[in-house]
C-alpha positions as CSV (number, residue, x, y, z in Angstrom):
1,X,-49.0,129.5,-16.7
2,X,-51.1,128.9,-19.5
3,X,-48.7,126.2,-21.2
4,X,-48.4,124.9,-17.7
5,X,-52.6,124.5,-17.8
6,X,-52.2,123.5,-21.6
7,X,-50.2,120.5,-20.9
8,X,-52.3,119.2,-17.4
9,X,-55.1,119.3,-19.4
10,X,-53.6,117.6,-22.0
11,X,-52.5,114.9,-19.4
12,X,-55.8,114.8,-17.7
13,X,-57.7,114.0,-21.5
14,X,-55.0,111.1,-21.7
15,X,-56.2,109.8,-18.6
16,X,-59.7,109.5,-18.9
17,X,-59.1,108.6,-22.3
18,X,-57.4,105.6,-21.2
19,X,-57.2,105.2,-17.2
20,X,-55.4,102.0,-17.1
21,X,-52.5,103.4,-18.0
22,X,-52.5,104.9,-14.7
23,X,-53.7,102.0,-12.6
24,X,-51.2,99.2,-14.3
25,X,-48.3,101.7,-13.6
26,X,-47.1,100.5,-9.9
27,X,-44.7,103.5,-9.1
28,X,-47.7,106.1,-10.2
29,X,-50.3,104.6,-8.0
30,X,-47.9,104.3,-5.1
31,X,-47.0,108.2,-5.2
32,X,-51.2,108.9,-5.9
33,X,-51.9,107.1,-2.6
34,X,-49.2,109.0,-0.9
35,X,-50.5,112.3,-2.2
36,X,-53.8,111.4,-1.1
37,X,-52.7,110.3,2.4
38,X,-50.5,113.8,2.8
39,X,-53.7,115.8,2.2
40,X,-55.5,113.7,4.7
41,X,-53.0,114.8,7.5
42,X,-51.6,112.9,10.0
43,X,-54.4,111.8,12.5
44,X,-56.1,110.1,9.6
45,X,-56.0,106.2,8.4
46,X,-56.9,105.7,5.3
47,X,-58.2,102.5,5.2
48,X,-58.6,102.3,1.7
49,X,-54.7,103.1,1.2
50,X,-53.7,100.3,3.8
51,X,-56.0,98.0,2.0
52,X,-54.6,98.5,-1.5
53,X,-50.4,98.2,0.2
54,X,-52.1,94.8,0.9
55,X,-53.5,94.2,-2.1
56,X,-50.5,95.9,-4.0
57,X,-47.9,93.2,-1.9
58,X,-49.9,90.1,-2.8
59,X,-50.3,91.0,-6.5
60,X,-46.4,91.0,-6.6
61,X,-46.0,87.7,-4.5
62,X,-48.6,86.3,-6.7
63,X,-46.0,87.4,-9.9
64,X,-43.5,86.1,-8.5
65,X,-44.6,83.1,-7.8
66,X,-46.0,82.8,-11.9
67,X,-42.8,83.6,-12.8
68,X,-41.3,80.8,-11.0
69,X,-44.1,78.5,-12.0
70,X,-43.8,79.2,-15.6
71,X,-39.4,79.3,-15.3
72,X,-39.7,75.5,-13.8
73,X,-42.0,74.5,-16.1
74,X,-39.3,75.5,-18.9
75,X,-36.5,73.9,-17.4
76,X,-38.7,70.7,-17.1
77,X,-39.6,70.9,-20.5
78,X,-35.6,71.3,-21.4
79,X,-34.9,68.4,-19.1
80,X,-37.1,66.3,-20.7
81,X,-36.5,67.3,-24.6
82,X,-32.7,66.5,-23.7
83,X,-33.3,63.2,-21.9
84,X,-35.3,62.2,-24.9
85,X,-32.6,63.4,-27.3
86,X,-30.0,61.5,-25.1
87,X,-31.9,58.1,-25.3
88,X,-32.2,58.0,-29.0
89,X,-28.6,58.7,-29.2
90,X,-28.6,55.7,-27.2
91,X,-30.5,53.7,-29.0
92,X,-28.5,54.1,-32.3
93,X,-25.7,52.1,-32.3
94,X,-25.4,48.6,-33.5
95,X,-22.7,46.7,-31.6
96,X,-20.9,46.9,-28.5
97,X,-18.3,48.8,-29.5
98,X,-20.4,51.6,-31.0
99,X,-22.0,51.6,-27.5
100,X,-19.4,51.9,-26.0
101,X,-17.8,54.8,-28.1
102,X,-21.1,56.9,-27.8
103,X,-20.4,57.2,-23.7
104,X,-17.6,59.4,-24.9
105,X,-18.8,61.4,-28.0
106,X,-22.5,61.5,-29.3
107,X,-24.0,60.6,-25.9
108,X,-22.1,62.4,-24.1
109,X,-22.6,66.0,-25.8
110,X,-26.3,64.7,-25.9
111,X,-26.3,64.7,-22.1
112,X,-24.3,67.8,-22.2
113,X,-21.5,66.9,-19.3
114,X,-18.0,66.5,-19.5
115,X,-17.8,63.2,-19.1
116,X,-19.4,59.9,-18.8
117,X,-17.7,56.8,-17.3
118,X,-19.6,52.9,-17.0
119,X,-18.3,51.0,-13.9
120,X,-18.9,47.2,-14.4
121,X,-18.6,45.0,-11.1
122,X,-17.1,41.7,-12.2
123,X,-15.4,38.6,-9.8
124,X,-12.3,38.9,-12.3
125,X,-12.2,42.6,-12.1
126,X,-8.6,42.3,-13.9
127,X,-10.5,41.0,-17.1
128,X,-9.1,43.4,-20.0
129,X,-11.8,46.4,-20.8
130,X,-11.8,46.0,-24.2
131,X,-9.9,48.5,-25.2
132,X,-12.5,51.2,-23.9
133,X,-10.2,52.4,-20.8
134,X,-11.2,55.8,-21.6
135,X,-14.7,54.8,-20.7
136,X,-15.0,51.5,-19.1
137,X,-14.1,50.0,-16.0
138,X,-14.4,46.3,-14.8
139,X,-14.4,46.7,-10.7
140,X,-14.6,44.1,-7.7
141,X,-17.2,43.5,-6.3
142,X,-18.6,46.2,-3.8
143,X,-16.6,48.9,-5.5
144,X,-20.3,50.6,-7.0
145,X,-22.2,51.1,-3.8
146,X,-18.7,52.1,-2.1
147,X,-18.4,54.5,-4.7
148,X,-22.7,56.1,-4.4
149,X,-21.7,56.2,-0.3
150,X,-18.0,57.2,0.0
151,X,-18.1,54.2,2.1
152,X,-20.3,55.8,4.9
153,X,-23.3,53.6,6.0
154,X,-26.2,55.0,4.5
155,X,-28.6,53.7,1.9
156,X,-27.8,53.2,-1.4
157,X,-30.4,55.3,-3.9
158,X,-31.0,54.5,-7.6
159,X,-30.1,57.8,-8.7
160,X,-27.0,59.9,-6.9
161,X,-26.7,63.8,-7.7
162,X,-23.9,65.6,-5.5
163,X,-21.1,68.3,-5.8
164,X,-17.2,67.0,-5.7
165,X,-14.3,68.8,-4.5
166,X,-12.2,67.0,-5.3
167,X,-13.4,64.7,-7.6
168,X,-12.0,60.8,-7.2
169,X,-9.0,60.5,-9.5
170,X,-9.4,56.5,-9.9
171,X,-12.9,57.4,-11.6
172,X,-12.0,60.7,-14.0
173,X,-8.3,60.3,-13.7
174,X,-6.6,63.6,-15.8
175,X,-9.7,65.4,-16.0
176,X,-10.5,65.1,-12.1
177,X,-9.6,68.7,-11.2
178,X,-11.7,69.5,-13.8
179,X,-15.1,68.0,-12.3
180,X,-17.4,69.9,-9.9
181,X,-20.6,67.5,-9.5
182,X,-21.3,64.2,-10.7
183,X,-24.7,62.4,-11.2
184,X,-24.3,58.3,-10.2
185,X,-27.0,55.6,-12.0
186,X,-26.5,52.0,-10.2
187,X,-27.5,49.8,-13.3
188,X,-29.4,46.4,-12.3
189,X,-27.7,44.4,-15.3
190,X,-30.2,41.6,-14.4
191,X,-30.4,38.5,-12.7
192,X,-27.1,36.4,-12.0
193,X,-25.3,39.4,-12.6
194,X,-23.1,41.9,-10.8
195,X,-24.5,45.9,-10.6
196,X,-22.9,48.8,-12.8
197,X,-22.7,52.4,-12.4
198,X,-22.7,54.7,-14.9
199,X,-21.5,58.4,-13.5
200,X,-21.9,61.9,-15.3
201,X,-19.6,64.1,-14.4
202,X,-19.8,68.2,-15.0
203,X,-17.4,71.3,-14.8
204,X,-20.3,73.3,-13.5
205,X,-21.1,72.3,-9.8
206,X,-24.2,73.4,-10.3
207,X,-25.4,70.4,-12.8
208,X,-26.1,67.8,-10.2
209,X,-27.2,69.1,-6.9
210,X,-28.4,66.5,-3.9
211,X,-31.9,68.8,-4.0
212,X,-32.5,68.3,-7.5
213,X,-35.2,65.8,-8.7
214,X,-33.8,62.7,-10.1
215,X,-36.9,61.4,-12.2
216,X,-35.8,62.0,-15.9
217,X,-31.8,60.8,-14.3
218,X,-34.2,57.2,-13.0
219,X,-35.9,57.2,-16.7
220,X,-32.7,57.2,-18.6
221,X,-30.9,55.2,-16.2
222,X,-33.9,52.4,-17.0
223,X,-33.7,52.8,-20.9
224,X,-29.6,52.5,-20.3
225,X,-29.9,48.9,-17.8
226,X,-32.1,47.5,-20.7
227,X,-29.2,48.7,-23.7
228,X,-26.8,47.0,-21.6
229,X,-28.9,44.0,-20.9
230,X,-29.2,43.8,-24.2
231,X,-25.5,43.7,-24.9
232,X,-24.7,41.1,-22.1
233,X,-26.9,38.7,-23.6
């Protein structure tokens, strides 16, 4: 008994030595306001119990909701470092060809996908690509918004971000059992000339999802219009 009355005094010091240890640990209080509502019997309410279950259930909505405030604000922040990351790459090379070599190397692993394709609409869509078939395509006309709607009638949006199963075989040929989403930028190459699309396409279906936001996707697409604009001159 007396080692019993040793050690709850011993606890009962550390307590009023430092009471917050009690009050920030959730599973204590709980059991204290049960202990205190089992000596109150059962034709009591205690008020003060019911109020602090209230108080107890928004504290943890209000955490939650921090801890999703402060996650998104991380994955903007990642979003945006590797947008920025992906333009300079962009901005680096010095010809065409270069250019064109980045969609499938530096640019790519930038953008971290599994691929990258540019679509160029063109009235002789049987022009030779340059030699850059693993990247380049030279279409008909049509064949870009076609592509954005999988020919249903519905608007065609700047910025496209969906999940593919399966993904079109004319587009990622060999590697289309591979892809799971794909993120689609119509390029406005400028006046007198036909549209482009440049597509991302990803192993994880999760990458590019229709509820995503597409704002950093409409940024880079922008800097990426203006390279190619560039180039086409």
């Amino acid at each position: 008994m007396s080692e019993q009355a040793n050690m709850l005094g011993t606890m009962r010091e550390k307590i009023l030595s430092d009471p917050e240890v009690v009050l920030e640990d959730h599973d204590l209080m709980r059991a204290l306001i049960e202990a205190n509502e089992r000596s109150h019997g059962s034709n009591i309410v205690d008020l003060r119990g019911i109020a602090m279950e209230r108080l107890e259930s928004r504290l943890d909505r209000l955490e939650d909701t921090h801890r999703s405030v402060i996650a998104a604000a991380y994955d903007n922040l990642a979003g945006t470092n590797l947008i920025h990351n992906a333009v300079l790459k962009l901005l680096e090379p010095t010809d065409f060809a270069a250019f064109l070599q980045s969609l499938s190397g530096e640019l790519r692993d930038a953008l971290r996908v599994s691929y990258v394709r540019l679509l160029l609409e063109s009235k002789d869509h049987e022009a030779p690509s340059l030699g850059f078939d693993e990247v380049l395509s030279v279409v008909e006309p049509g064949t870009v918004d076609h592509y954005i709607t999988a020919g249903r009638n519905i608007s065609v949006r700047p910025v496209t971000l969906r999940q593919v199963d399966p993904a079109s075989e004319d587009v990622y040929g060999a590697v289309a059992s591979h892809i799971k989403s794909e993120g689609l930028m119509k390029l406005d190459l400028g006046d007198g000339r036909l549209p482009g699309l440049l597509i991302m396409g990803s192993d994880d279906p999760d990458q590019f999802r229709a509820n995503q936001g597409t704002d950093l996707l409409a940024f880079f697409s922008g800097v990426f219009e203006r390279a190619m604009r560039r180039w086409l001159a």
